[in-house]
LOFI-500295 format. One record per residue: x, y, z of N, C-alpha, C in turn; residue number from 0. Coordinates in steps of 0.05 Angstrom, whole numbers. Atoms other than C-alpha are relative to their C-alpha. Example, Ala and Ser with C-alpha at 12.3 -4.5 7.8 and 13.67 -1.06 7.14 Angstrom:
<recs>
[[18,-24,0],[246,-90,156],[18,24,0],0],
[[-16,-24,-1],[273,-21,143],[-15,22,14],1],
</recs>
This chain:
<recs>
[[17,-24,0],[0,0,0],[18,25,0],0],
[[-31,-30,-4],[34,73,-13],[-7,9,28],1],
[[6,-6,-21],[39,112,30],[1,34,-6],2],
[[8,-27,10],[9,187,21],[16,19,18],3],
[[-12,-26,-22],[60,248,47],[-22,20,6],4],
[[24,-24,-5],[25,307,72],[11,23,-6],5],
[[-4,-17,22],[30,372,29],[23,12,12],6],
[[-24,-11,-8],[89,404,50],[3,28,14],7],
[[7,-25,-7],[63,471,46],[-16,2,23],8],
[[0,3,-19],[31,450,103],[2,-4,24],9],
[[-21,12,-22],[90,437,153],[14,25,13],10],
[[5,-24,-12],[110,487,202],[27,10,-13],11],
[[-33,-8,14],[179,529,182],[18,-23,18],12],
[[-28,14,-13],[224,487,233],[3,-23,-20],13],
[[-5,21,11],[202,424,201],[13,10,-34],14],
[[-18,-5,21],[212,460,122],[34,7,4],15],
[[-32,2,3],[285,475,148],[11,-26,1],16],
[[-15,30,4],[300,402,162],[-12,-15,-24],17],
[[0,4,21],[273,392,104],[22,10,-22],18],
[[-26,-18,26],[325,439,60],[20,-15,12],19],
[[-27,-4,-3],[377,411,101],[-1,-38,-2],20],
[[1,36,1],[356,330,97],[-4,2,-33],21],
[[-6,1,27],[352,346,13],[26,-3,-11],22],
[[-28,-1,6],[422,372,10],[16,-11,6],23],
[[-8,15,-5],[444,320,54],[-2,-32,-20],24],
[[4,23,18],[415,268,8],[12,6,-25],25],
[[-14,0,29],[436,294,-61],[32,8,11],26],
[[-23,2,-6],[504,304,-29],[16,-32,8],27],
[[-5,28,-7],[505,223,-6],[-11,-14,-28],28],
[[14,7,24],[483,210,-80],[-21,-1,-18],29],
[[36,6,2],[411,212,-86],[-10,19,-22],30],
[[11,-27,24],[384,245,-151],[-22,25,18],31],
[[14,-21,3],[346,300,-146],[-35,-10,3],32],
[[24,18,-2],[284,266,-163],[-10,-14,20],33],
[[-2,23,-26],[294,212,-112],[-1,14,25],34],
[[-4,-18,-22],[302,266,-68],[-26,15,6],35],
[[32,-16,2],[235,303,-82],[-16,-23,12],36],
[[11,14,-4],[203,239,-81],[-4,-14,37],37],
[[6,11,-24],[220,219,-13],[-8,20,22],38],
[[2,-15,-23],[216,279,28],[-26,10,-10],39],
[[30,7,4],[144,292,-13],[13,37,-6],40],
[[-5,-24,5],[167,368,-44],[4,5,-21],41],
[[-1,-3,19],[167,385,-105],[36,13,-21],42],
[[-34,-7,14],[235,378,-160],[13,23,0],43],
[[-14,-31,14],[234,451,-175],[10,8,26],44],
[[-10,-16,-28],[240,465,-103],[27,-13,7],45],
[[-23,18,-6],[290,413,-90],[26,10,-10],46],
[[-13,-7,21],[331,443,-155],[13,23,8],47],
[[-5,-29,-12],[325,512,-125],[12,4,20],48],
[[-14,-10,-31],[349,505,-56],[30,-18,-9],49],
[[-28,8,5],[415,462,-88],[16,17,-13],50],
[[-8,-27,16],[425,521,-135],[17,13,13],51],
[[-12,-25,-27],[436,560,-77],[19,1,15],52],
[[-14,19,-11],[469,513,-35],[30,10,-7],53],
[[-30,-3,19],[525,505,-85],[4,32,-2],54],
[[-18,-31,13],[527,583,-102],[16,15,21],55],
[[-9,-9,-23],[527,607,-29],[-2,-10,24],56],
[[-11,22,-31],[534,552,25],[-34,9,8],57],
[[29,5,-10],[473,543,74],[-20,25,8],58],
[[20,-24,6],[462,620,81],[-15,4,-14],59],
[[19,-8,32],[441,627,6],[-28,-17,9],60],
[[23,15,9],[380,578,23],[-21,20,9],61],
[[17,-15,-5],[316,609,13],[-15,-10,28],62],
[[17,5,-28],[271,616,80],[-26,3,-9],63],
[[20,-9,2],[216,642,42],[-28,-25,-8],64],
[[14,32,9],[153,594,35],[-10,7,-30],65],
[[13,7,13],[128,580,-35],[-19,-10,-7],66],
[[21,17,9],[70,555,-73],[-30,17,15],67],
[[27,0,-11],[-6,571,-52],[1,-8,22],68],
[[4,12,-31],[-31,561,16],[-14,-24,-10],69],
[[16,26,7],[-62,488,16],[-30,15,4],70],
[[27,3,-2],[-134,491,-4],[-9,27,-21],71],
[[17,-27,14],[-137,563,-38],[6,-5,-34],72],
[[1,2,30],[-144,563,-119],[-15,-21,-5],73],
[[18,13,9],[-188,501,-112],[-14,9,-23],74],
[[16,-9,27],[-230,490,-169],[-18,-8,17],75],
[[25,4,-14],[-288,461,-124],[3,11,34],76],
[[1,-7,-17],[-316,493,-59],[1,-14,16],77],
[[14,14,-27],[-316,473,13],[-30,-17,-8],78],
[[23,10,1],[-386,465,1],[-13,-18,-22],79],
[[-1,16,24],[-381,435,-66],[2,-22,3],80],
[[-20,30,-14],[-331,382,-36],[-15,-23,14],81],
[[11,12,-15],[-378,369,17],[-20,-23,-13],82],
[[15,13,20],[-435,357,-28],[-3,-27,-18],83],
[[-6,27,14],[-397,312,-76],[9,-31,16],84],
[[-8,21,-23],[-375,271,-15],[-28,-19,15],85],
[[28,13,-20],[-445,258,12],[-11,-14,-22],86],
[[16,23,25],[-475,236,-65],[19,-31,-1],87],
[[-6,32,3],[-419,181,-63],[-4,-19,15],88],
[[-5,18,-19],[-418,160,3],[-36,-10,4],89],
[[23,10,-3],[-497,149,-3],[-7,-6,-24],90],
[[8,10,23],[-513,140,-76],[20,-14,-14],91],
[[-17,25,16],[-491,88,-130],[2,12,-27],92],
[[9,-10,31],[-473,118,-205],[-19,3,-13],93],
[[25,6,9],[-535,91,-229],[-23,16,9],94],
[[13,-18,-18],[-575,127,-174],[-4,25,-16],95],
[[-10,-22,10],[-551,190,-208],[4,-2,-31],96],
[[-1,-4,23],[-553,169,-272],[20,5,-18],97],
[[-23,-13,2],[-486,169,-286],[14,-35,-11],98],
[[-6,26,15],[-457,108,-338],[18,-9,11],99],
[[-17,7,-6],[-418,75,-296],[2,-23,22],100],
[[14,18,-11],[-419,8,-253],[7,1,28],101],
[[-8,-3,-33],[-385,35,-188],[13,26,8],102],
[[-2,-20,0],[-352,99,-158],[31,5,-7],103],
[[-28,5,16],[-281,100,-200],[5,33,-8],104],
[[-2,-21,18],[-253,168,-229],[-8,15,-11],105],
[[14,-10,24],[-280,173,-289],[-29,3,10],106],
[[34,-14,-15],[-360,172,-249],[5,19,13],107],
[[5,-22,-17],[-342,222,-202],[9,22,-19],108],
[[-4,-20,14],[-309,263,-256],[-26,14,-15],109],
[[25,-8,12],[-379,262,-295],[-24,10,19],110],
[[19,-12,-22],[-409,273,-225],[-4,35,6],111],
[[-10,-22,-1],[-375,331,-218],[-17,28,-23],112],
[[2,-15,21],[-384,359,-289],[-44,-1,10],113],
[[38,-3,-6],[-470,337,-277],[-1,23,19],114],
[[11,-16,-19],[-471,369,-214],[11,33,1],115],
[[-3,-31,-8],[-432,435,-219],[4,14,-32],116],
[[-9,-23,21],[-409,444,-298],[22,-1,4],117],
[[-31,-8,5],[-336,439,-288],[12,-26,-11],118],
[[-14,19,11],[-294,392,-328],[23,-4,15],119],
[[-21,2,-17],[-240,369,-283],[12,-27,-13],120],
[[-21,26,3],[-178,322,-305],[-11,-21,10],121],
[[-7,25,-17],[-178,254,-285],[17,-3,15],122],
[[-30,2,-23],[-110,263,-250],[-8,16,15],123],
[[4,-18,-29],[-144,320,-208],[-18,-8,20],124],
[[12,8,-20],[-197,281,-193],[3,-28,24],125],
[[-5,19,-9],[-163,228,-170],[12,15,26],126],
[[-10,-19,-30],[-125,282,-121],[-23,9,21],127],
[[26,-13,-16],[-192,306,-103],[-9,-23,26],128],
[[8,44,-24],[-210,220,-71],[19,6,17],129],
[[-24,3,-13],[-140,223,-50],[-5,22,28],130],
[[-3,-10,-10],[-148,278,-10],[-23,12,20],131],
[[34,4,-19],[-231,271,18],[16,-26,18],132],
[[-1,23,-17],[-198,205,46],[-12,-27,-13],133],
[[6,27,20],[-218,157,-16],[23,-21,-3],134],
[[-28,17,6],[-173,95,-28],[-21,-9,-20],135],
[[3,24,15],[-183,43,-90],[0,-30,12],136],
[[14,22,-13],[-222,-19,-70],[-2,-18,-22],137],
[[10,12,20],[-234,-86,-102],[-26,2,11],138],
[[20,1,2],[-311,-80,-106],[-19,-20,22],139],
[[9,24,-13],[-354,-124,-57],[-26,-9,-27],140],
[[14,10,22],[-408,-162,-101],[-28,6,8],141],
[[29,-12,-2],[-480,-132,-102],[-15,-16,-16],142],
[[10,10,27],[-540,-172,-135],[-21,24,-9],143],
[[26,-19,8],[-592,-126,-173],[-21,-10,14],144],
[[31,-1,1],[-649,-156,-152],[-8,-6,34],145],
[[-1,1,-32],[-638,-151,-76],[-16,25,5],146],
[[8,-22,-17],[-686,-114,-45],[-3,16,23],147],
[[-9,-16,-25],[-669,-60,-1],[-19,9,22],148],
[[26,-10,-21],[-732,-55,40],[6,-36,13],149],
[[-9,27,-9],[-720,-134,54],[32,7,11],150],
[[-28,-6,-21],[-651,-126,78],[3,16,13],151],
[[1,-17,-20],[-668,-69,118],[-14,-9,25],152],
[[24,14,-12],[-726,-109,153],[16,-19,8],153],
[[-26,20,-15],[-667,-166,164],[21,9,25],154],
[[-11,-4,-25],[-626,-123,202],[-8,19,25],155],
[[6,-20,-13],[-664,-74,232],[-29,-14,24],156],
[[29,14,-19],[-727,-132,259],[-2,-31,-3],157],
[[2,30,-9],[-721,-202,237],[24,-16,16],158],
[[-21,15,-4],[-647,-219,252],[-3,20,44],159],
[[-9,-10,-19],[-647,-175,320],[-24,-16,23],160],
[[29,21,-27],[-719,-221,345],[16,-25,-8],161],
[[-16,29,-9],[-674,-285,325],[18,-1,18],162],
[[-26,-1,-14],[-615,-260,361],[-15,-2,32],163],
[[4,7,-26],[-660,-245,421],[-10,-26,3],164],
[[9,23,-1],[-695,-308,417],[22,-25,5],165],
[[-23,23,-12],[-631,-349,416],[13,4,28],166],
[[-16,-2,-22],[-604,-319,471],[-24,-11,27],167],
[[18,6,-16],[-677,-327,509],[3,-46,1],168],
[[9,26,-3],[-675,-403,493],[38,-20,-7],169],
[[-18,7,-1],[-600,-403,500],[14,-22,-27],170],
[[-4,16,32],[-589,-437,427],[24,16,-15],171],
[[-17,-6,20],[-527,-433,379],[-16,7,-21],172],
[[5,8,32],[-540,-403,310],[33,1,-11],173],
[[-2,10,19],[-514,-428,255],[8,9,-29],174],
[[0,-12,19],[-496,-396,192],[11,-11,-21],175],
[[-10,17,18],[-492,-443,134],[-6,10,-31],176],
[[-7,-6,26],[-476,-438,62],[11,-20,-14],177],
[[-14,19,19],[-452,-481,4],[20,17,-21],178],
[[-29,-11,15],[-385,-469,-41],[-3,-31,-22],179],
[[-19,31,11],[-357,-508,-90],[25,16,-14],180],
[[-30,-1,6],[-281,-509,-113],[3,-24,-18],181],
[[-4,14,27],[-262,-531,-183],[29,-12,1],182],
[[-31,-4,-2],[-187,-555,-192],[7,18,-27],183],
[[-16,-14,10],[-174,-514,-255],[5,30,6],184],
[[2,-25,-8],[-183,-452,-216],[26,13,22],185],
[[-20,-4,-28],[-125,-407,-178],[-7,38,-4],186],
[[4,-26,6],[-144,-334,-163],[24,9,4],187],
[[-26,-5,-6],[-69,-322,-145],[8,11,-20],188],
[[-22,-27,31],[-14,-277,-185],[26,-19,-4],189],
[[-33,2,2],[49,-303,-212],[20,19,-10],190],
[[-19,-11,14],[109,-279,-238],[7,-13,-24],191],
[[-6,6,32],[134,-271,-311],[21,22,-13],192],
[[-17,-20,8],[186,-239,-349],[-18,24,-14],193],
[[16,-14,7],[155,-174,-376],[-2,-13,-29],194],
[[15,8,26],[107,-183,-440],[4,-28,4],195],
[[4,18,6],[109,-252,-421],[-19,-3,23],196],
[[27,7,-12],[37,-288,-395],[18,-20,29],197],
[[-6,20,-18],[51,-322,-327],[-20,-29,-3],198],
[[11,18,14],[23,-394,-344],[-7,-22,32],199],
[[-5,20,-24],[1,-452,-294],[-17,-25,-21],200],
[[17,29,17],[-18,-523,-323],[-21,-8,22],201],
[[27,7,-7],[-88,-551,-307],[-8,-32,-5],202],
[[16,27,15],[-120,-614,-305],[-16,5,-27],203],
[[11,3,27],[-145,-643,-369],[-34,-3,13],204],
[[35,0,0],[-219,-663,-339],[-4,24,23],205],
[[11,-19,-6],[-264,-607,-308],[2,-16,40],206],
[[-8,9,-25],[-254,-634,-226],[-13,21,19],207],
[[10,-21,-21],[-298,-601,-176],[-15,-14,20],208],
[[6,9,-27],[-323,-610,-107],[-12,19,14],209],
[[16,-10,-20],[-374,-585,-62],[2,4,26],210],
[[-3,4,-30],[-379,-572,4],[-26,24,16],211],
[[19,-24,-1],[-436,-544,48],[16,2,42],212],
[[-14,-5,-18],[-406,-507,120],[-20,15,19],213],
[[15,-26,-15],[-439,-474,182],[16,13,21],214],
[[-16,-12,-17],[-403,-428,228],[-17,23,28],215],
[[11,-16,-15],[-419,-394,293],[24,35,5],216],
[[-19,-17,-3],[-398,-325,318],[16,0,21],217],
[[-26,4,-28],[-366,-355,380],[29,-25,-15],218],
[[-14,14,7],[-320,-402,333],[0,-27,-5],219],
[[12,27,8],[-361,-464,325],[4,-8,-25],220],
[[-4,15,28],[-353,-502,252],[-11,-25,-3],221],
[[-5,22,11],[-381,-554,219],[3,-2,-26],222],
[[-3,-4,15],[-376,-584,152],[-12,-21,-20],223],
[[2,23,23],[-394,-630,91],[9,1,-22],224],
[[-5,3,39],[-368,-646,20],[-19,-18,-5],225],
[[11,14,23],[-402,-674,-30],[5,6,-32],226],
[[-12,-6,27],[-400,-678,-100],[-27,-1,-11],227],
[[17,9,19],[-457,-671,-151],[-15,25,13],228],
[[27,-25,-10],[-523,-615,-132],[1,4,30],229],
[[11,-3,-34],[-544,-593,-57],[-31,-5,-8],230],
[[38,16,11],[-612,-634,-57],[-7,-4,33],231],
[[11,4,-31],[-659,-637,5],[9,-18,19],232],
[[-3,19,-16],[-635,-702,24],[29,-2,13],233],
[[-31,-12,-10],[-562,-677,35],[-8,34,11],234],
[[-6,-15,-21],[-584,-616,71],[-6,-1,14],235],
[[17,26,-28],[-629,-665,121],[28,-10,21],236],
[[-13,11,-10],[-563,-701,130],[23,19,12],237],
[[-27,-21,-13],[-514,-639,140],[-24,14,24],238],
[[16,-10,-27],[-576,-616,197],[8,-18,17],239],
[[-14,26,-23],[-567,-683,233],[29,-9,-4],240],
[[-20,6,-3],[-508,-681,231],[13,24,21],241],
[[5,-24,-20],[-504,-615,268],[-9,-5,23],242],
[[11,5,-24],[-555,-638,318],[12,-19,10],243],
[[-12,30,-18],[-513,-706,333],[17,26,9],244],
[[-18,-14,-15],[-456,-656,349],[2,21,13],245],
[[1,-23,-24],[-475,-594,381],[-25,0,14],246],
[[24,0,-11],[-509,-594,437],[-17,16,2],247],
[[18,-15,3],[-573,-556,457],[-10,14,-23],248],
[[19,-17,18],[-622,-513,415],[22,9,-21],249],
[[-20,-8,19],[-591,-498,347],[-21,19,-21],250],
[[16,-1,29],[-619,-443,294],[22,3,-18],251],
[[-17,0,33],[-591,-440,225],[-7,7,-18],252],
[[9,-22,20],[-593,-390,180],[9,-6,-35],253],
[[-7,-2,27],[-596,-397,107],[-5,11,-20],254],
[[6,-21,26],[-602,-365,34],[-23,-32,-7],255],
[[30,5,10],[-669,-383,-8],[12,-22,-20],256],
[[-7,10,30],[-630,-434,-53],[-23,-31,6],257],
[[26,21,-2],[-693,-493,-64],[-2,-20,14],258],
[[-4,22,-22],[-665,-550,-34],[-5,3,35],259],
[[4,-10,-25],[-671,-508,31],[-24,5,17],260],
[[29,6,-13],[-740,-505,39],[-21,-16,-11],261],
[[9,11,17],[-762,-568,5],[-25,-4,16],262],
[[18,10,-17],[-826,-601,41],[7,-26,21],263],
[[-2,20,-28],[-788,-659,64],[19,13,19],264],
[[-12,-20,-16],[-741,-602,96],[-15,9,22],265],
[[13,-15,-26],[-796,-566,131],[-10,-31,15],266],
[[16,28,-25],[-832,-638,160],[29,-10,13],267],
[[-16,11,-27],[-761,-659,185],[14,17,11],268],
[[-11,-12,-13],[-742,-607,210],[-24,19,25],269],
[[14,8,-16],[-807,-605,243],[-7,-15,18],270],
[[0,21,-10],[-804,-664,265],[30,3,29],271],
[[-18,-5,-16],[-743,-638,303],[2,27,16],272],
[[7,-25,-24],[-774,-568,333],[7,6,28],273],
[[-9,-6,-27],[-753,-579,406],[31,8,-5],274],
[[-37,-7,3],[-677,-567,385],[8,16,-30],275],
[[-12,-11,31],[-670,-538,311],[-31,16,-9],276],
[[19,-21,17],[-710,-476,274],[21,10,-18],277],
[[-15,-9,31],[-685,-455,205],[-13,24,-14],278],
[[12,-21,4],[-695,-388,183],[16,15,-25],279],
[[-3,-7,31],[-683,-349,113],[13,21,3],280],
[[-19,-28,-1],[-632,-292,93],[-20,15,-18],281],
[[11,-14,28],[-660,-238,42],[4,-11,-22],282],
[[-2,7,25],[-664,-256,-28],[29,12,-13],283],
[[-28,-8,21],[-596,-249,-64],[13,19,15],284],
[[-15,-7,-11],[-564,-227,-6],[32,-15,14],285],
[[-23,14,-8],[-501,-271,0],[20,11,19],286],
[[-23,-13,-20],[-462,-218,33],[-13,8,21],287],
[[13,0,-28],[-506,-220,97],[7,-24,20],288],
[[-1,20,-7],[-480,-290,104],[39,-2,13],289],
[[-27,0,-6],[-410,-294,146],[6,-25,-7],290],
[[-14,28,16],[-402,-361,117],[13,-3,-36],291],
[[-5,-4,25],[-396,-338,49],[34,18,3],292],
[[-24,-11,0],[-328,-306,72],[22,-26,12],293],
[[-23,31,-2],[-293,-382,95],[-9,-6,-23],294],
[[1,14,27],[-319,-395,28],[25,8,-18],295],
[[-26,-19,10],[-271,-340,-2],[25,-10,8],296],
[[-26,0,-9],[-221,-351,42],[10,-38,-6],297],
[[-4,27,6],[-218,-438,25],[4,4,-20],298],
[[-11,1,38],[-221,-422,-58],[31,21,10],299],
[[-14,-19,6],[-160,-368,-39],[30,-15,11],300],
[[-11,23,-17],[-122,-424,-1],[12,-22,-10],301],
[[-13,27,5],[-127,-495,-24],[9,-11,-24],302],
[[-27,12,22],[-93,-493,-84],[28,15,-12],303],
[[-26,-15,-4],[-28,-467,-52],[22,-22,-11],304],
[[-37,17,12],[16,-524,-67],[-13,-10,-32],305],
[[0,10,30],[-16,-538,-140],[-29,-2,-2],306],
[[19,0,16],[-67,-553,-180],[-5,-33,3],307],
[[1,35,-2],[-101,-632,-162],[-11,-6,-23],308],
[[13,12,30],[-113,-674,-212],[-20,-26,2],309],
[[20,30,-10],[-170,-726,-179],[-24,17,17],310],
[[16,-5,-11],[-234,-709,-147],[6,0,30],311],
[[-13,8,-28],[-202,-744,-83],[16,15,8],312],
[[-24,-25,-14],[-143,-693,-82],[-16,14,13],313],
[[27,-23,-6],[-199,-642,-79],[-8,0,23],314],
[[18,3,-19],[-242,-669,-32],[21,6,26],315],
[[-14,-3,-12],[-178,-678,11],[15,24,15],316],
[[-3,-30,-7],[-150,-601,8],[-21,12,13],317],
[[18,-16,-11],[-215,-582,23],[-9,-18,39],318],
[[9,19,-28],[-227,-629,85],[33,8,20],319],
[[-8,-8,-13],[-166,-613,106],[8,33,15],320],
[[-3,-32,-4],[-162,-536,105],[-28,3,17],321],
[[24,6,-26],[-233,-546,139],[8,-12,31],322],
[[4,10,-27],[-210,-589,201],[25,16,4],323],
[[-7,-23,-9],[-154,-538,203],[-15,23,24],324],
[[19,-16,-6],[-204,-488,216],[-15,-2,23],325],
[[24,7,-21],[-245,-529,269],[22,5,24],326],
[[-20,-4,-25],[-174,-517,316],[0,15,-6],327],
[[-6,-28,-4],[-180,-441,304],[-18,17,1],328],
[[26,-15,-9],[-244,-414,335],[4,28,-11],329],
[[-1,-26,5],[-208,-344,331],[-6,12,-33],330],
[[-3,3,22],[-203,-357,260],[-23,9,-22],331],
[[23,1,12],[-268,-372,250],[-18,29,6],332],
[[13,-23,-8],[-297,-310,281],[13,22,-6],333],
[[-7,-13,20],[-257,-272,241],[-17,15,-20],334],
[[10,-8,34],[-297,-273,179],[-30,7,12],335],
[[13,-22,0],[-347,-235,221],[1,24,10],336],
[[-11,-29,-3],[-310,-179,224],[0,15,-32],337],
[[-8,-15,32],[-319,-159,148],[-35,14,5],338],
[[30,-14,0],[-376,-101,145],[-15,1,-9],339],
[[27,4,3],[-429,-126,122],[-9,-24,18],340],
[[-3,13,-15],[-424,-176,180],[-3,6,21],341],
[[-5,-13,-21],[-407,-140,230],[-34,3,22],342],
[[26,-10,-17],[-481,-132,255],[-1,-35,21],343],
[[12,13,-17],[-490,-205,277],[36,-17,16],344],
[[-20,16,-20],[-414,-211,310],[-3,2,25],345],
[[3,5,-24],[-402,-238,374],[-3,39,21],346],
[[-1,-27,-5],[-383,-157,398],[-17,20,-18],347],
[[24,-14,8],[-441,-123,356],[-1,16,14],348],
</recs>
């Protein structure tokens, strides 16, 4: 990650003198000029100027005087401008605004800009502009369209906060289960390559994939299953009792709307099991409400560190083992609800 200096121009005079005098020290121990701007965060010409001097008349000649604009005056957008454009990102989505673009990058806020005030601003300024509200570059979290935001508001604001009390009234673990699957020709990883040349990894010849369905608590609980082939009622019956043989007392378990989940022989046996187990639904196409969908991430990002398997059985194996890993690292597990869209049903909420 870089790491952003702070403008120069606004540093008090003591610090700009150890600045003139940690320049001349550096381009005197070798250090270009450049190299020299760059690290102390000051611009070449200045750098150029006080060595000028330096050399002409020793450390008298150096200027004392400050240069440049005060930080903040000649803006092209106001205080109140700033503010403005700060509050449409941090609450609206491009689209919201009408603005062609699939997330909040540069080039949208540049056209935000131009929509909302009329000014055409660089791309390199507006990138100074993020830089300098307190924006960084994100990889994206994953949004579905057809999630509706009155349902996921109603999740966290009234259904999930009467399960939370209710478990705690009837003293019951939940549960937070999900299904993955992990292919073997897949590695989200980076390699190295000589430049203009493709970094390459060999793959199995047949397509090799493996299932697995997982539930996790926010005190560090885990369980797990593989399988291979669909998630069908009669394998999510057997990953419930399998839960109930091993954790004791009252258990709920929360899941996404995928069919097998609320088949009819689902609800009768899991009726049939009412004094200890209730199963209850996330929003529609809300995957990122689910803290299990983040050991999903973190298993595909993982188990194919030493290679690429070439057998179903390898598979099943990486994944069973990076799972019973997991079941010795409670902290581990309660981890992955620390990512914020989580955060509401962690243990410290």
């Amino acid at each position: 990650m870089a790491i952003a200096l702070p403008d120069s121009r606004g540093v008090s005079d003591e610090v700009m003198q150890a600045l003139r005098l940690r320049a001349l020290h550096g381009i005197e121990l070798g250090f270009s000029q450049i190299d020299v701007a760059q690290l102390l965060g000051v611009a070449c010409e200045t750098i150029s100027r006080w060595w000028t001097a330096y050399t002409t008349g020793g450390l008298e000649s150096l200027p004392h005087d400050r240069t440049g604009r005060p930080v903040g005056s000649g803006c092209t957008l106001s205080n109140e401008q700033a503010t403005h454009l700060q509050q449409l990102i941090d609450t609206k989505s491009p689209a919201d605004l009408e603005i062609a673009a699939p997330l909040w990058n540069r080039r949208a806020v540049r056209d935000l800009i131009l929509k909302e005030y009329g000014i055409r601003m660089p791309i390199r300024t507006v990138g100074e502009y993020l830089r300098r509200w307190g924006y960084t570059a994100k990889k994206p979290s994953r949004h579905a369209r057809k999630q509706d935001p009155e349902e996921v508001q109603d999740w966290l604001e009234q259904m999930y906060p009467a399960i939370e009390k209710l478990a705690e009234a009837e003293h019951a673990t939940i549960f937070w289960c999900d299904e993955t699957g992990v292919v073997a020709d897949e590695h989200p990883g980076y390699g190295y390559a000589r430049e203009g040349q493709r970094a390459t990894i060999e793959v199995p010849d047949p397509h090799v994939k493996m299932n697995m369905i997982s539930g996790i608590s926010n005190t560090g609980d885990l369980r797990f299953m593989t399988y291979s082939g669909t998630m069908t009622a009669d394998r999510f019956i057997a990953f419930l009792d399998q839960v109930l043989t091993s954790v004791p007392g009252t258990i709920f378990v929360i899941v996404d709307n995928l069919p097998a989940h609320d088949k009819d022989i689902v609800v009768k046996w899991v009726e049939a099991h009412e004094a200890r187990l209730a199963v209850f639904y996330l929003p529609r196409y809300s995957p990122e409400l689910n803290p299990d969908e983040y050991l999903n991430n973190d298993l595909k990002g993982q188990v194919h560190d030493e290679g690429l398997p070439d057998s179903s059985k390898t598979l099943r194996s990486r994944i069973q083992r990076f799972m019973h890993k997991l079941l010795m690292l409670p902290k581990h597990v309660m981890s992955y609800f620390c990512h914020p869209c989580v955060h509401y049903c962690a243990s410290d909420h």
